[in-house]
CHARMM-style PDB file with segment names, atoms N, HN, CA, C and O in Angstrom:
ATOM      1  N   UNK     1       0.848  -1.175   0.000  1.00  0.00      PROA
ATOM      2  CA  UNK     1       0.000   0.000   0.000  1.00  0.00      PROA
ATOM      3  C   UNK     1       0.896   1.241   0.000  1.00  0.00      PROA
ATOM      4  O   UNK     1       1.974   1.266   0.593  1.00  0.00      PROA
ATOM      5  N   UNK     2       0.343   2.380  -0.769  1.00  0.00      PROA
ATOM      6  HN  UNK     2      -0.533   2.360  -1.251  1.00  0.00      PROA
ATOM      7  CA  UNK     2       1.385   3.221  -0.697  1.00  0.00      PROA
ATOM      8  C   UNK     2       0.321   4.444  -0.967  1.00  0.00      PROA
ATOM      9  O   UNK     2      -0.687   4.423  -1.672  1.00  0.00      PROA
ATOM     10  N   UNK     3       0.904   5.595  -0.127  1.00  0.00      PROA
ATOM     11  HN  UNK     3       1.724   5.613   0.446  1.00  0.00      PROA
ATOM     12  CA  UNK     3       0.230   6.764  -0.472  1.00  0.00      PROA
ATOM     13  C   UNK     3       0.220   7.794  -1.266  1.00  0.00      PROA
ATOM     14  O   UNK     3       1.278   8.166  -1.775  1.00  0.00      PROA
ATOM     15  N   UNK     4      -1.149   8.541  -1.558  1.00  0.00      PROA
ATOM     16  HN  UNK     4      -2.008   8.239  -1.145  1.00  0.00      PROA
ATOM     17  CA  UNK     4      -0.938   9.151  -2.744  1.00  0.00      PROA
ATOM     18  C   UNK     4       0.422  10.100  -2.550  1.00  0.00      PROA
ATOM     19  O   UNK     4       1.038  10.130  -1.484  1.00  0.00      PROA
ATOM     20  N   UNK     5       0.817  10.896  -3.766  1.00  0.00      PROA
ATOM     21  HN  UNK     5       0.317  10.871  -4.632  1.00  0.00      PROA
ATOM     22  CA  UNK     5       1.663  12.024  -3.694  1.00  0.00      PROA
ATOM     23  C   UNK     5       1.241  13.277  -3.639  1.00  0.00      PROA
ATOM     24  O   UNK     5       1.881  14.087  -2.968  1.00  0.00      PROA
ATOM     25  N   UNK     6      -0.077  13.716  -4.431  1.00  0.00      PROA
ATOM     26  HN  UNK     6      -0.597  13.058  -4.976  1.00  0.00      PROA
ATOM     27  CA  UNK     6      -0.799  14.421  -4.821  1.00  0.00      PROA
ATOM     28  C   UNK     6      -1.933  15.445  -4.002  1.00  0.00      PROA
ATOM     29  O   UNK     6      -2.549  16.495  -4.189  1.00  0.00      PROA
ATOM     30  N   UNK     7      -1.747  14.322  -2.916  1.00  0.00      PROA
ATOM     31  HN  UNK     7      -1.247  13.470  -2.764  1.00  0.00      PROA
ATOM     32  CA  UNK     7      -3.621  15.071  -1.674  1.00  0.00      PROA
ATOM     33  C   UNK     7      -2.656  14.206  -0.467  1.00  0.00      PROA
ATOM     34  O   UNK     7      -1.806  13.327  -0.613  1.00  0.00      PROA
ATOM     35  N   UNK     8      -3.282  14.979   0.946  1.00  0.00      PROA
ATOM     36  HN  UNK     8      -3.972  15.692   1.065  1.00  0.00      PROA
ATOM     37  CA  UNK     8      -3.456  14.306   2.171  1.00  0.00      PROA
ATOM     38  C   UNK     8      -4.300  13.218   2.344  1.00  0.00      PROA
ATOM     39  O   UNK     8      -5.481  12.979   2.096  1.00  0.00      PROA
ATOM     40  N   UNK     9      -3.158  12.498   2.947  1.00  0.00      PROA
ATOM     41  HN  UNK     9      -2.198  12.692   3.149  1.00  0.00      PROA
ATOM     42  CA  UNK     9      -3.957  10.805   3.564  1.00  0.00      PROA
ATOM     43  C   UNK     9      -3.921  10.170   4.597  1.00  0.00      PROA
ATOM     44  O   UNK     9      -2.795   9.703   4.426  1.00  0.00      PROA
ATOM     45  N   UNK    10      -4.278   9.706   5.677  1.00  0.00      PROA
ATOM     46  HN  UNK    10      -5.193  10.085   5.816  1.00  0.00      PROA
ATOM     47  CA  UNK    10      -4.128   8.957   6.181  1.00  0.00      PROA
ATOM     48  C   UNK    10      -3.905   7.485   6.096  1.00  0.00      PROA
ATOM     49  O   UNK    10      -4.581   6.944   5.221  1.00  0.00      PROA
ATOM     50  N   UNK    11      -3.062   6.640   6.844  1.00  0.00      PROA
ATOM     51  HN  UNK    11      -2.514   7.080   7.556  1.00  0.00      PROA
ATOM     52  CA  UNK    11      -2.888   5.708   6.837  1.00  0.00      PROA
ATOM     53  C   UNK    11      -2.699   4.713   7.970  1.00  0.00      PROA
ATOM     54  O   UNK    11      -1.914   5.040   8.860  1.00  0.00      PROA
ATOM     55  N   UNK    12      -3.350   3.480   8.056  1.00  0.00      PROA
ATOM     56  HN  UNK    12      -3.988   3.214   7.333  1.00  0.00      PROA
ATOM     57  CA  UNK    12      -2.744   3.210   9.349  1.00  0.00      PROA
ATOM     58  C   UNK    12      -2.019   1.357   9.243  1.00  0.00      PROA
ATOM     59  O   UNK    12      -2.719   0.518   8.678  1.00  0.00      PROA
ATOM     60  N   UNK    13      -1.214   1.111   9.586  1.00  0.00      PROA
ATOM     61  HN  UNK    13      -0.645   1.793  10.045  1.00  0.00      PROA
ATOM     62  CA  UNK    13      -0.220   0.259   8.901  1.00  0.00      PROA
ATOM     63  C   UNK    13      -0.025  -0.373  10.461  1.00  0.00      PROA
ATOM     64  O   UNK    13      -0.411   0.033  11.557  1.00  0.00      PROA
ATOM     65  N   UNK    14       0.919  -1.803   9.956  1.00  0.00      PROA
ATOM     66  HN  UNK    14       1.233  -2.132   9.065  1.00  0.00      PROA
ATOM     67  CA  UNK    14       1.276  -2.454  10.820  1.00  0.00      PROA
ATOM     68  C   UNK    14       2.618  -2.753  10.880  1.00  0.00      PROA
ATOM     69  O   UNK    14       3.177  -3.245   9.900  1.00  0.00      PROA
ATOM     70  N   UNK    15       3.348  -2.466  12.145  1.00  0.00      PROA
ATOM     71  HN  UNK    15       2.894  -2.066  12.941  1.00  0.00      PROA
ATOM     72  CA  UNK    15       4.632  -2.315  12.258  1.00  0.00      PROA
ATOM     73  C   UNK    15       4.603  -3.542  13.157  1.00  0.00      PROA
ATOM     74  O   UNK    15       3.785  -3.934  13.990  1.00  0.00      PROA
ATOM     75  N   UNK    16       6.211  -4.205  12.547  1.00  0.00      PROA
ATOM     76  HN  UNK    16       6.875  -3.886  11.870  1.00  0.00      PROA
ATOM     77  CA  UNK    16       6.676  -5.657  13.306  1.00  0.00      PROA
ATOM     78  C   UNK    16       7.881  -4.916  14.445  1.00  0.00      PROA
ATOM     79  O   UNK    16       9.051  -4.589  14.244  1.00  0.00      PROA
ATOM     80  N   UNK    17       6.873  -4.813  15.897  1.00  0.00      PROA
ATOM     81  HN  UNK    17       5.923  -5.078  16.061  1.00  0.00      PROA
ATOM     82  CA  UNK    17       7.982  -4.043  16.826  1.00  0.00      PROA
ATOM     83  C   UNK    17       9.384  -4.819  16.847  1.00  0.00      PROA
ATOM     84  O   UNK    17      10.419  -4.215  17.130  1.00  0.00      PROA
ATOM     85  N   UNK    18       9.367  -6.631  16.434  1.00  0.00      PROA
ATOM     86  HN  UNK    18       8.526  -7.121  16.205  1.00  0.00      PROA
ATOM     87  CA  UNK    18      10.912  -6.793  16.763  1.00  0.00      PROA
ATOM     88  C   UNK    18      11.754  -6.949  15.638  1.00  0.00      PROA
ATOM     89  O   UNK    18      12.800  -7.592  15.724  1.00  0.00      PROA
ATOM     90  N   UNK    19      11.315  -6.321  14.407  1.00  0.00      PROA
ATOM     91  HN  UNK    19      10.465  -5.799  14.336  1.00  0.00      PROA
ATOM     92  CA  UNK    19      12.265  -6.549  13.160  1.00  0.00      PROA
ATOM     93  C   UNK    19      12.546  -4.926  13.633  1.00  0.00      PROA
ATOM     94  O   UNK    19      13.759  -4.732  13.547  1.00  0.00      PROA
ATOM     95  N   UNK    20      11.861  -3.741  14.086  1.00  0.00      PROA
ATOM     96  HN  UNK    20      10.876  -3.898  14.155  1.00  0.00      PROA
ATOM     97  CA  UNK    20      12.136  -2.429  14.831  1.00  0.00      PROA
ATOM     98  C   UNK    20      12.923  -2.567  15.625  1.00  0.00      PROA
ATOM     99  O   UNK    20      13.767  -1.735  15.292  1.00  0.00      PROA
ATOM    100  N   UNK    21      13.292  -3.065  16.522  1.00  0.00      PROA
ATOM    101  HN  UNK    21      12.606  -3.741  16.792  1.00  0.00      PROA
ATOM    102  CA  UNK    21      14.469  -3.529  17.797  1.00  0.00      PROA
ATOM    103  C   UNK    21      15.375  -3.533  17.067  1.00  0.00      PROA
ATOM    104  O   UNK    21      16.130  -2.574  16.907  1.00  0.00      PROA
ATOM    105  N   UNK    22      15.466  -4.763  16.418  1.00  0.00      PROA
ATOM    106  HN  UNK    22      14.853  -5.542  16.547  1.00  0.00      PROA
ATOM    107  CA  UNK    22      16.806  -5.331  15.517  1.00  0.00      PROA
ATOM    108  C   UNK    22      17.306  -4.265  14.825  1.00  0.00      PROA
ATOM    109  O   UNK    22      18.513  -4.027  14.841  1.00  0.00      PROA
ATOM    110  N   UNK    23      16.148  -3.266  13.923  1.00  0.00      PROA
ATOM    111  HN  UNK    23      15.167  -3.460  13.910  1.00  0.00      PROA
ATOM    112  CA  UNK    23      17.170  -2.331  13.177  1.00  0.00      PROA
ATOM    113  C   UNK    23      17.562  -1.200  14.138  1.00  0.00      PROA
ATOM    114  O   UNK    23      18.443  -0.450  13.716  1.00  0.00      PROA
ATOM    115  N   UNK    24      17.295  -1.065  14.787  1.00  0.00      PROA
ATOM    116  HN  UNK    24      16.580  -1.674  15.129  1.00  0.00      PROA
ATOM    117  CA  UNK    24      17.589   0.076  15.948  1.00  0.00      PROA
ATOM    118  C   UNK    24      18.985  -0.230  16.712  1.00  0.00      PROA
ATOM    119  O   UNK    24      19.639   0.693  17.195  1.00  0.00      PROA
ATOM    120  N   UNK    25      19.482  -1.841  16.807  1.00  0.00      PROA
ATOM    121  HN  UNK    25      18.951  -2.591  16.414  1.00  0.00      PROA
ATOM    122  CA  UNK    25      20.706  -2.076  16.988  1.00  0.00      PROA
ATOM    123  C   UNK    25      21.551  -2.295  16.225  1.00  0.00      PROA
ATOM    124  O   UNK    25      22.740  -2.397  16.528  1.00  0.00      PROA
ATOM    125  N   UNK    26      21.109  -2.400  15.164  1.00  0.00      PROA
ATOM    126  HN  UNK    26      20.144  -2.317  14.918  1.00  0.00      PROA
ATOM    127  CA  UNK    26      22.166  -2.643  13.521  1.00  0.00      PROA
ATOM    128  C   UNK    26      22.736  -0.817  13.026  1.00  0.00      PROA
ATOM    129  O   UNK    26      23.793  -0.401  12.551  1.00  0.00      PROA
ATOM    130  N   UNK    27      21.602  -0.207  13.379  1.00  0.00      PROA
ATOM    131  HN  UNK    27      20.744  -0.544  13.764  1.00  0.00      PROA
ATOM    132  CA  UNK    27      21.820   1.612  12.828  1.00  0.00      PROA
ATOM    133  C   UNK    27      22.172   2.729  14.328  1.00  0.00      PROA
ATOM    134  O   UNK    27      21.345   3.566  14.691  1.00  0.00      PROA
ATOM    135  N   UNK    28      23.014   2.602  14.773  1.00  0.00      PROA
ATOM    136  HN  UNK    28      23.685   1.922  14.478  1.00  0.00      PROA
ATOM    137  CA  UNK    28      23.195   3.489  15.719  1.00  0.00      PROA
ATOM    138  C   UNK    28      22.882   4.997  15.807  1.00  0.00      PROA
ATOM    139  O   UNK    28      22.764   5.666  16.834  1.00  0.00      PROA
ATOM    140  N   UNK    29      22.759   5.436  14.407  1.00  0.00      PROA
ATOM    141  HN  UNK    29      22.854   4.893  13.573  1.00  0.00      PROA
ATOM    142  CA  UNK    29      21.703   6.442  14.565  1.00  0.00      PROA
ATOM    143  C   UNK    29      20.270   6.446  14.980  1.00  0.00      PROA
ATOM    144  O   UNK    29      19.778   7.557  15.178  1.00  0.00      PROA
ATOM    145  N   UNK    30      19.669   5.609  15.111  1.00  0.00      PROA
ATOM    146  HN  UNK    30      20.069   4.706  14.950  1.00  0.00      PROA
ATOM    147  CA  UNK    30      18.168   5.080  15.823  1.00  0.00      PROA
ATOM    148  C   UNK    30      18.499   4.782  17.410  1.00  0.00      PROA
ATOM    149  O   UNK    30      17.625   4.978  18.255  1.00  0.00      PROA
ATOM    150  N   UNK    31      20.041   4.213  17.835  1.00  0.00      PROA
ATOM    151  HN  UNK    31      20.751   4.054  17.149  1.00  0.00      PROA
ATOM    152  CA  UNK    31      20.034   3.751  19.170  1.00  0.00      PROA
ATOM    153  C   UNK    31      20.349   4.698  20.093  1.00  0.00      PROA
ATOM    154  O   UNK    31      20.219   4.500  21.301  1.00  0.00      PROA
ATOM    155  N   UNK    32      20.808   5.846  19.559  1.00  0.00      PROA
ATOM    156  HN  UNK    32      20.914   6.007  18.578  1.00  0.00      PROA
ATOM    157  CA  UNK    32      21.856   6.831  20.303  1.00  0.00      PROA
ATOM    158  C   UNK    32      21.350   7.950  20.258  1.00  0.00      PROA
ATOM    159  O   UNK    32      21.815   8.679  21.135  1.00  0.00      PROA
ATOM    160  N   UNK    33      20.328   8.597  19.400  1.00  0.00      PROA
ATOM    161  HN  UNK    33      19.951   8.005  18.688  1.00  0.00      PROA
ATOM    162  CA  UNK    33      19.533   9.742  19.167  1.00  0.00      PROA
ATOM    163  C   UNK    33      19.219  10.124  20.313  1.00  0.00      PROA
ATOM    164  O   UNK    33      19.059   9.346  21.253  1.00  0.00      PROA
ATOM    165  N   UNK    34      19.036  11.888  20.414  1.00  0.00      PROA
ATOM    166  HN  UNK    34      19.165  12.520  19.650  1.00  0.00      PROA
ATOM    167  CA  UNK    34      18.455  12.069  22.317  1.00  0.00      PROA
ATOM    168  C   UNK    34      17.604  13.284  21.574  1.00  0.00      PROA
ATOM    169  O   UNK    34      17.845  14.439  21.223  1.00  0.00      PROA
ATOM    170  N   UNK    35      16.598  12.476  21.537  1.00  0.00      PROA
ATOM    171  HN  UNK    35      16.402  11.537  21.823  1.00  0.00      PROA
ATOM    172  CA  UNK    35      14.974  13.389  21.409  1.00  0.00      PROA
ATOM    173  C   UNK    35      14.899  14.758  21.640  1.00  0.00      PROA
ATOM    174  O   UNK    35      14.607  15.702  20.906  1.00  0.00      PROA
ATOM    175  N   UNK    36      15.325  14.647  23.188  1.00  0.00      PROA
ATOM    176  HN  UNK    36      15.562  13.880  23.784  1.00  0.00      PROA
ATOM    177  CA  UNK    36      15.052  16.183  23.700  1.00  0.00      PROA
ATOM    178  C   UNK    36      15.938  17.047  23.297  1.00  0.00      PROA
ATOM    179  O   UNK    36      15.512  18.195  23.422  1.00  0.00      PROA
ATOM    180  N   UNK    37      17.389  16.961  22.705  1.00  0.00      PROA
ATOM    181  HN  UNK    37      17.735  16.029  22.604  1.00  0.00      PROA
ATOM    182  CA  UNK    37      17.925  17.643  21.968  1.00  0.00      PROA
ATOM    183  C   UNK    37      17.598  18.303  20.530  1.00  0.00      PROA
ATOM    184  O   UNK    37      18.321  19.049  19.870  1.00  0.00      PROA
ATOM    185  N   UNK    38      16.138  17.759  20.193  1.00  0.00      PROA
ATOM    186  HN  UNK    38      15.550  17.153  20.729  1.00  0.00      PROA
ATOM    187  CA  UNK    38      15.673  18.340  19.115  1.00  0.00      PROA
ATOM    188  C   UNK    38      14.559  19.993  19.381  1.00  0.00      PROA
ATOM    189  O   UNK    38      14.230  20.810  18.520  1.00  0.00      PROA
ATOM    190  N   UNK    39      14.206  19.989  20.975  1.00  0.00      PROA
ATOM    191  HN  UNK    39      14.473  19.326  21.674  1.00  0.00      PROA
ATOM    192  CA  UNK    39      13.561  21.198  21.206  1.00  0.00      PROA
ATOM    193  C   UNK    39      13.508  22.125  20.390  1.00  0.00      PROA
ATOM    194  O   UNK    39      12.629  22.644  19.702  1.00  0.00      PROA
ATOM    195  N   UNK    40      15.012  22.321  20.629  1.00  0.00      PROA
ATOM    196  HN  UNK    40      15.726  21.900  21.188  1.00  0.00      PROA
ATOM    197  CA  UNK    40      15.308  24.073  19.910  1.00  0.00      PROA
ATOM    198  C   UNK    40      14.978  24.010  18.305  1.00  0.00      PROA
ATOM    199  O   UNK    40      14.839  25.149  17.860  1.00  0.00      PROA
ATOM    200  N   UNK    41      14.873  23.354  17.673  1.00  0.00      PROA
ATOM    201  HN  UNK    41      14.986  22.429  18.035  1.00  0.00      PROA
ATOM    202  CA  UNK    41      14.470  23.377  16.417  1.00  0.00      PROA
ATOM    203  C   UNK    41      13.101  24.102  16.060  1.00  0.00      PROA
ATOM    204  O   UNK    41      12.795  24.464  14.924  1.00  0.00      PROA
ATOM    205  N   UNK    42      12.392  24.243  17.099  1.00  0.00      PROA
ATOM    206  HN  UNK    42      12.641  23.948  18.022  1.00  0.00      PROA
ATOM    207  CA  UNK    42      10.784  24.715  16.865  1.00  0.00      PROA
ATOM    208  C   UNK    42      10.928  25.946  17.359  1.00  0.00      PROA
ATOM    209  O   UNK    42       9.863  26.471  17.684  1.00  0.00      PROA
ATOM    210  N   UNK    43      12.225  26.801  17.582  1.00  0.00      PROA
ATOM    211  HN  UNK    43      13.091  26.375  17.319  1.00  0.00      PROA
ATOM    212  CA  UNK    43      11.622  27.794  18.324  1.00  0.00      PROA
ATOM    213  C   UNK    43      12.562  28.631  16.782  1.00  0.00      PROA
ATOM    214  O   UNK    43      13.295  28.303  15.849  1.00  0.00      PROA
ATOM    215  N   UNK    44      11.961  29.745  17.314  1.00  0.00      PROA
ATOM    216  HN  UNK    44      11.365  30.011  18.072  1.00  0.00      PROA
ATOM    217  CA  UNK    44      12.892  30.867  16.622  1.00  0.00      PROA
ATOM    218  C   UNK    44      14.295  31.132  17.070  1.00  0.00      PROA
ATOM    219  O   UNK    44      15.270  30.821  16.385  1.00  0.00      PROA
ATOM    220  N   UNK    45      14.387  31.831  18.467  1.00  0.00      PROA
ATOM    221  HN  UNK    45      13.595  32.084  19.024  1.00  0.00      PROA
ATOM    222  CA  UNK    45      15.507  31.942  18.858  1.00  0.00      PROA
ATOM    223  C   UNK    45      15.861  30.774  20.452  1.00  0.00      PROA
ATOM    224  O   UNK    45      15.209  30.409  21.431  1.00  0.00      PROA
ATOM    225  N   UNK    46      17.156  30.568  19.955  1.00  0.00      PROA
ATOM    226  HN  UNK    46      17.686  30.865  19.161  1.00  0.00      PROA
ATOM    227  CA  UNK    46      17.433  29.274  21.411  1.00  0.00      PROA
ATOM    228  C   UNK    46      17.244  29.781  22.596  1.00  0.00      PROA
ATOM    229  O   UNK    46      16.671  29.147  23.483  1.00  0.00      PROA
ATOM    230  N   UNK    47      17.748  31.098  22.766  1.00  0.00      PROA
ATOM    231  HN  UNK    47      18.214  31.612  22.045  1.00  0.00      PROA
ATOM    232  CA  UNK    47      17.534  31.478  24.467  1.00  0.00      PROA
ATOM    233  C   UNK    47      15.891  32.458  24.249  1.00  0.00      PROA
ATOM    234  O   UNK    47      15.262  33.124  23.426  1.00  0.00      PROA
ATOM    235  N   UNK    48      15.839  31.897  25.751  1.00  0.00      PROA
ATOM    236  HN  UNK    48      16.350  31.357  26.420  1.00  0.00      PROA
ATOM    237  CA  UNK    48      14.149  33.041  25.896  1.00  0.00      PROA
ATOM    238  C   UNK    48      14.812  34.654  26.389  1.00  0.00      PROA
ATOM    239  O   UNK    48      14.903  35.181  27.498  1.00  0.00      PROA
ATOM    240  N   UNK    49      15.069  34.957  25.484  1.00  0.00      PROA
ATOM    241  HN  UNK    49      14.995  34.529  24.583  1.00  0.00      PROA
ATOM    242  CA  UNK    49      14.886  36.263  25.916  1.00  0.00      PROA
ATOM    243  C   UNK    49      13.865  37.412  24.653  1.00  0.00      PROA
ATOM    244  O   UNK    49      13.391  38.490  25.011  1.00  0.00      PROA
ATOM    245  N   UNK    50      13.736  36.911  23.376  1.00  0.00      PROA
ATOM    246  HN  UNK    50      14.121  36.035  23.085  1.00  0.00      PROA
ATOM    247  CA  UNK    50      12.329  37.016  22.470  1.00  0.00      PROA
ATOM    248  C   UNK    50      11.431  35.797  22.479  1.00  0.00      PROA
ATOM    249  OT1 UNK    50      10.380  35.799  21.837  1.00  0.00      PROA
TER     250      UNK     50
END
């Protein structure tokens, strides 16, 4: 199944959580990532002072 290119879609799919494990230890970019270091990306400026 694959979604259009063209319009918004929803989809809702089935993920195999332990073939997900496995690649998460094969790609160390998936194992080592730290989430909360992505904050600052949504803001305008990093410090609050605007």
């Amino acid at each position: 199944m694959e979604a259009p290119t063209d319009m918004e879609s929803n989809m809702i799919v089935e993920i195999d959580l332990q073939r997900s494990e496995s690649v998460r230890r094969i790609w160390p970019f998936f194992r080592d990532r730290r989430i909360e270091a992505y904050g600052g990306l949504t803001k305008r400026f990093l410090d609050d002072k605007y």
